[in-house]
C-alpha positions as CSV (number, residue, x, y, z in Angstrom):
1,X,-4.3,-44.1,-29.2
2,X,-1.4,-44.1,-26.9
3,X,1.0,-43.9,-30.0
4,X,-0.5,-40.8,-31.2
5,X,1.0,-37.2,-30.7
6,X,-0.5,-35.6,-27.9
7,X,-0.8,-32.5,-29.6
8,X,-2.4,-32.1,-33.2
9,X,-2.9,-29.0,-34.8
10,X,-6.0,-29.0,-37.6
11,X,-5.6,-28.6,-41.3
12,X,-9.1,-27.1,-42.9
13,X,-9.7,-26.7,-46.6
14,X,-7.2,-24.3,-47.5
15,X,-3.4,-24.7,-48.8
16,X,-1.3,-25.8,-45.6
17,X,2.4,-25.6,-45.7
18,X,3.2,-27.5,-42.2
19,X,7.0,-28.6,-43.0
20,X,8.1,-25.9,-40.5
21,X,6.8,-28.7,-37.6
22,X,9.6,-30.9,-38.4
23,X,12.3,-28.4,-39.0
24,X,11.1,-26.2,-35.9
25,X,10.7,-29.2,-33.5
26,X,12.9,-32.0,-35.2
27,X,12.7,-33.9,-31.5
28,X,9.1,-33.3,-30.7
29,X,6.2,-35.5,-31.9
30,X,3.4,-33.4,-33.0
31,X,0.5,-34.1,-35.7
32,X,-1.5,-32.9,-38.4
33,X,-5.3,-33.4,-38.2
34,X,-6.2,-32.6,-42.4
35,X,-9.3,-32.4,-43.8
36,X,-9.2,-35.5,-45.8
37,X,-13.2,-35.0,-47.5
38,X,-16.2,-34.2,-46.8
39,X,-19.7,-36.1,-47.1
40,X,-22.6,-34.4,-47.3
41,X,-25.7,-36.3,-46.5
42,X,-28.7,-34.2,-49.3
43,X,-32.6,-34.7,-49.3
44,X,-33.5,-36.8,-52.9
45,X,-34.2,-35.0,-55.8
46,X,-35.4,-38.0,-56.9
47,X,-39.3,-37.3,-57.2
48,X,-38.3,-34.3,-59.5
49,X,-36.0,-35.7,-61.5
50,X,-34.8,-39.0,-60.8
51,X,-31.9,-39.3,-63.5
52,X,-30.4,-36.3,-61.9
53,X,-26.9,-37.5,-60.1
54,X,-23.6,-35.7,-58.7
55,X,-20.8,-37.2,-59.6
56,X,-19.5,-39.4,-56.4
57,X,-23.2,-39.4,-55.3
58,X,-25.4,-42.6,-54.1
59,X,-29.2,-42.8,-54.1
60,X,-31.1,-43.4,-50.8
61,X,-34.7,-43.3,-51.1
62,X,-34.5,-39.6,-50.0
63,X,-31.6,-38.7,-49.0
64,X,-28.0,-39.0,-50.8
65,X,-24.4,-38.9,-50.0
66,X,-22.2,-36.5,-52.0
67,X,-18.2,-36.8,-51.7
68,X,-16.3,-33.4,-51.8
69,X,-12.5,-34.5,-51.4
70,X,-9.4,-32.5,-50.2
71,X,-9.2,-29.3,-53.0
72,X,-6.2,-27.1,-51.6
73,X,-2.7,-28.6,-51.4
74,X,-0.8,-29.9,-48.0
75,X,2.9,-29.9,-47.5
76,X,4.5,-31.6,-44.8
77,X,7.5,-33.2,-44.1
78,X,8.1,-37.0,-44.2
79,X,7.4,-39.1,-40.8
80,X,5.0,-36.5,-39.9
81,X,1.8,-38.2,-37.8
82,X,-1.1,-37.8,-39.6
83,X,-4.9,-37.9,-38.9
84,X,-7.0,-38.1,-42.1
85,X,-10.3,-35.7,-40.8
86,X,-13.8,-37.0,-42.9
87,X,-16.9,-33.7,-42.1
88,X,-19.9,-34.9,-42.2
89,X,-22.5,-32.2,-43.8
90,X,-26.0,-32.1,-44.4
91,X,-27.5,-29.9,-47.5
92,X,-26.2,-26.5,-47.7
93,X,-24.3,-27.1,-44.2
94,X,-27.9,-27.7,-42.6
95,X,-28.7,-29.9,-40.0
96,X,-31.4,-32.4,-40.6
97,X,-33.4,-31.4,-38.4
98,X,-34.4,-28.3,-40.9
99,X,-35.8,-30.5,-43.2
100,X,-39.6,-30.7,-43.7
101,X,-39.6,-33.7,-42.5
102,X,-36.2,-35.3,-40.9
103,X,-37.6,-37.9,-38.8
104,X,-39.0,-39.4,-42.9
105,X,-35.5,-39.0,-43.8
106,X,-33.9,-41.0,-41.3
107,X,-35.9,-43.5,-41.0
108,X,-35.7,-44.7,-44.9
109,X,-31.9,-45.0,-44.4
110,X,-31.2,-48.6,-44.5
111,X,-28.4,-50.7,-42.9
112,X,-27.1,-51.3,-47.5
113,X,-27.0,-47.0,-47.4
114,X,-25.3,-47.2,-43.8
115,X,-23.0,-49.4,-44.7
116,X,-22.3,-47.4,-48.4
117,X,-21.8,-44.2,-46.0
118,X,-19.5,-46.0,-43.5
119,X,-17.4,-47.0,-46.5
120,X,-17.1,-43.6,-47.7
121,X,-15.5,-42.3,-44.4
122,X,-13.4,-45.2,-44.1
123,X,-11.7,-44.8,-47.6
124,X,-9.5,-42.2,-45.8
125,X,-7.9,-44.4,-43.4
126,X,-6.2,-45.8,-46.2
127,X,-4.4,-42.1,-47.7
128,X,-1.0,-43.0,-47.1
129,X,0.6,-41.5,-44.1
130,X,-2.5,-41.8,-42.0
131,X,-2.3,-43.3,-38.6
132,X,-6.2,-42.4,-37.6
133,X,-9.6,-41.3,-38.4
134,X,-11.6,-38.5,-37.2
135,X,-15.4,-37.7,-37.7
136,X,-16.0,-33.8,-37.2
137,X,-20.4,-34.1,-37.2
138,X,-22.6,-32.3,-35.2
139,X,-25.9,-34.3,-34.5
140,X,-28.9,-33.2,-32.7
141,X,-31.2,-35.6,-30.7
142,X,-33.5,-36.6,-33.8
143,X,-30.2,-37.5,-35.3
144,X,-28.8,-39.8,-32.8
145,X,-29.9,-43.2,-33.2
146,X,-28.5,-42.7,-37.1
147,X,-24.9,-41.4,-36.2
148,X,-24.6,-43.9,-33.7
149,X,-25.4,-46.8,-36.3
150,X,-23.3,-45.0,-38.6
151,X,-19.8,-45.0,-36.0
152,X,-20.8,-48.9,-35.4
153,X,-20.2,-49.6,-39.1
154,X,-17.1,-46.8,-39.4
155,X,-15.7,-49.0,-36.8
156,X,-16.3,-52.4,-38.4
157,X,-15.2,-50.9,-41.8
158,X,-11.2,-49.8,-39.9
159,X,-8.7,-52.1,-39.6
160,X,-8.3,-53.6,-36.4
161,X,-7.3,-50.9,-33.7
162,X,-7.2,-48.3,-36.2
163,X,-7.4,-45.4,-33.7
164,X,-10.8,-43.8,-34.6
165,X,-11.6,-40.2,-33.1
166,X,-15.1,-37.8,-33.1
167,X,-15.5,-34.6,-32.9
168,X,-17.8,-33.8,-30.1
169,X,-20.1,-30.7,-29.3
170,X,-19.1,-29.9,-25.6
171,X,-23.0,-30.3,-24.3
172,X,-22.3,-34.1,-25.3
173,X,-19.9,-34.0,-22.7
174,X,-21.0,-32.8,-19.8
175,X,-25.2,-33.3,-19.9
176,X,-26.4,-35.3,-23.2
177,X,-25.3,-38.9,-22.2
178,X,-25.4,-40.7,-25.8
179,X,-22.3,-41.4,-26.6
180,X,-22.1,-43.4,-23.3
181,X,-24.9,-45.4,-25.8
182,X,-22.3,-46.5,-28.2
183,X,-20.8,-50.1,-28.1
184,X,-17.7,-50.1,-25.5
185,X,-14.7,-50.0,-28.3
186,X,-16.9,-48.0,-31.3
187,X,-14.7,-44.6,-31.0
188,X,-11.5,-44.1,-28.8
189,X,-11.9,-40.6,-28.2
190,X,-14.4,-37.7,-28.6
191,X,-12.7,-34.1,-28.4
192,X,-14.5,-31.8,-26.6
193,X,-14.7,-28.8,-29.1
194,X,-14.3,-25.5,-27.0
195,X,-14.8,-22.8,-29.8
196,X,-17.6,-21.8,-32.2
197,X,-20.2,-23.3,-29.6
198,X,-22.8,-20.8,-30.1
199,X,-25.9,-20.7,-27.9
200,X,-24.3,-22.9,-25.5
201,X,-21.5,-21.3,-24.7
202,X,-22.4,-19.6,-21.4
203,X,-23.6,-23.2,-20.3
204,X,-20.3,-24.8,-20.8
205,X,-18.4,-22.0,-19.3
206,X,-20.4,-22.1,-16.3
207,X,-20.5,-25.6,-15.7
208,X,-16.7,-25.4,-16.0
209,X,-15.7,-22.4,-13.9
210,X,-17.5,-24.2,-11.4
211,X,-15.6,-27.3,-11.2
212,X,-17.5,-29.7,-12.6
213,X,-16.0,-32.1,-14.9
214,X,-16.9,-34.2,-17.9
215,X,-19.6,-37.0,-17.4
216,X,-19.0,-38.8,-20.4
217,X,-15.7,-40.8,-20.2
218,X,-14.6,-40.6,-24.0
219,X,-15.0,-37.1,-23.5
220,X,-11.7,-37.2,-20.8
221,X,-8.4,-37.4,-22.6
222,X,-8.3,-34.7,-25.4
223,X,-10.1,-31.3,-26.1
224,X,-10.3,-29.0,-29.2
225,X,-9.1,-25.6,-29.2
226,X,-8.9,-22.3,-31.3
227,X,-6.4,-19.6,-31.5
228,X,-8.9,-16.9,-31.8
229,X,-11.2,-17.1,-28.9
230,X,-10.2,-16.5,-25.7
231,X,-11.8,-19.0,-24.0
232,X,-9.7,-21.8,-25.6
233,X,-6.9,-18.9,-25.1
234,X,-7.2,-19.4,-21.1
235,X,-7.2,-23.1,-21.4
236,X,-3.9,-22.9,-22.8
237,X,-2.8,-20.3,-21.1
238,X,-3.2,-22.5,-17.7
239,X,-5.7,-20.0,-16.3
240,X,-8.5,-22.2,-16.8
241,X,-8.6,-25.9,-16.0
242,X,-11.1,-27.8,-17.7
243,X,-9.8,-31.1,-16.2
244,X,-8.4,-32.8,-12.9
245,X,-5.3,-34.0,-15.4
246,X,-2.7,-31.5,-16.6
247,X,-3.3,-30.2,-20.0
248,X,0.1,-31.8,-21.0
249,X,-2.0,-35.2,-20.8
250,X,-4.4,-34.9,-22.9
251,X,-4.6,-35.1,-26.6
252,X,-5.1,-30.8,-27.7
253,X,-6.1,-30.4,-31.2
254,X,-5.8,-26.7,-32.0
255,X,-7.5,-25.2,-34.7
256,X,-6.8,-21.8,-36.7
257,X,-9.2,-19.6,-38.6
258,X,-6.5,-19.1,-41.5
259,X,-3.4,-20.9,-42.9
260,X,-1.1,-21.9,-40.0
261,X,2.0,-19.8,-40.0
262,X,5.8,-20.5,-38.2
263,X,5.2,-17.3,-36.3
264,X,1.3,-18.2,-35.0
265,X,2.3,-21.9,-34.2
266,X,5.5,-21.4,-32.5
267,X,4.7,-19.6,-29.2
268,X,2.1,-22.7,-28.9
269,X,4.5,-25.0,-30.1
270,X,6.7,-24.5,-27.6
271,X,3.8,-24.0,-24.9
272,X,2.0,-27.7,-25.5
273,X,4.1,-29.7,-27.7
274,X,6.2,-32.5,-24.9
């Protein structure tokens, strides 16, 4: 991870014309974290119609993974780092923890569908150009025991030290302790996402303004940021401090709510990147 830009800024499903990085900041080392597919784990529709498969789909017993690759172009320029980004989805967006019954679900996933799943994400380590793999999930407590088995076999399925990132809902960080579960060495990092976090966003702020830092160590060196809330605004701003280390060393992945423009990016730009 220490050979990664410290600064990356995040590439959704949309047309991204980035080239401006390299001609903007020919001397400065900053990333693109792309959306590189998303997996969407589905309840069966076996029992209704069994012969009924999407294309790039597996069977589980009742649940199924369906691949949804890159659809909107990228452009950047050659050398430019890159981090292939794999979203994890249940049906319709949903967690599954809005299924009748989720618990059912999870537990007929076997170590074969694991593996099938891990093998999935993995495939985008390989898009040339990529340097590392990120997970963006969000998991609730019923669905911990499966993510974590499914990061052990991510992890197996990488080439050796292939930097692999999470994405990581900022209550995992400071109060839900299981990511400290995972195998020392599964993930090398887990960003702390400081936007779009809901219901818990008065906790977080709190438990921040007040000093208190992370409790989970992979949580500590890098964070995730948006341009359009003003909490992550302050943080890079320097008028809040969300860590004992400077925010010029950690890893800040930045994420806009449209295409990234020269104009947007170059005020931050010349704000974060070393």
């Amino acid at each position: 991870m220490a050979n990664l830009p410290n600064l990356y800024l995040w590439a959704w499903q949309r047309p991204e014309d980035l080239r401006f990085l390299s001609e903007k900041f020919p001397h400065q080392k900053i990333g693109v974290a792309f959306l590189a597919q998303t997996v969407y784990l589905m309840p069966s529709l076996a029992a209704s119609s069994p012969k009924f498969i999407f294309p790039h789909s597996s069977f589980f017993d009742t649940a199924r993974v369906n691949i949804r690759p890159r659809l909107q172009p990228l452009r950047v320029s050659p050398g430019t780092p890159l981090m292939a980004v794999v979203r994890i989805e249940s049906a319709h967006g949903e967690s599954l923890a809005t299924f009748p019954n989720p618990a059912a679900v999870l537990a007929t996933i076997s170590h074969q569908d694991i593996t099938f799943f891990a093998h999935q994400i993995a495939t985008s380590a390989q898009i040339q150009g990529v340097s590392a793999l990120q997970i963006d999930f969000d998991a609730t407590l019923s669905e911990h025991a499966f993510y974590r088995d499914l990061l052990i076999e991510v992890r197996k399925q990488l080439p050796l030290n292939f930097p692999l990132s999470i994405t990581a809902l900022a209550s995992w960080c400071i109060g839900d302790r299981w990511l400290t579960g995972l195998p020392p060495g599964t993930i090398d990092e887990a960003v702390a996402m400081f936007f779009r976090m809901g219901s818990g966003t008065r906790e977080v702020t709190s438990y921040l303004a007040n000093g208190n830092n992370f409790t989970a160590p992979a949580c500590s060196t890098s964070l995730g940021l948006s341009t359009d809330e003003s909490f992550s605004l302050d943080i890079l701003s320097g008028k809040l401090s969300v860590s004992d280390a400077p925010l010029s060393s950690l890893r800040v992945y930045v994420f806009s709510p449209h295409a990234w423009t020269e104009t947007e990016a170059t005020p931050l730009l010349k704000e974060l990147a070393p």
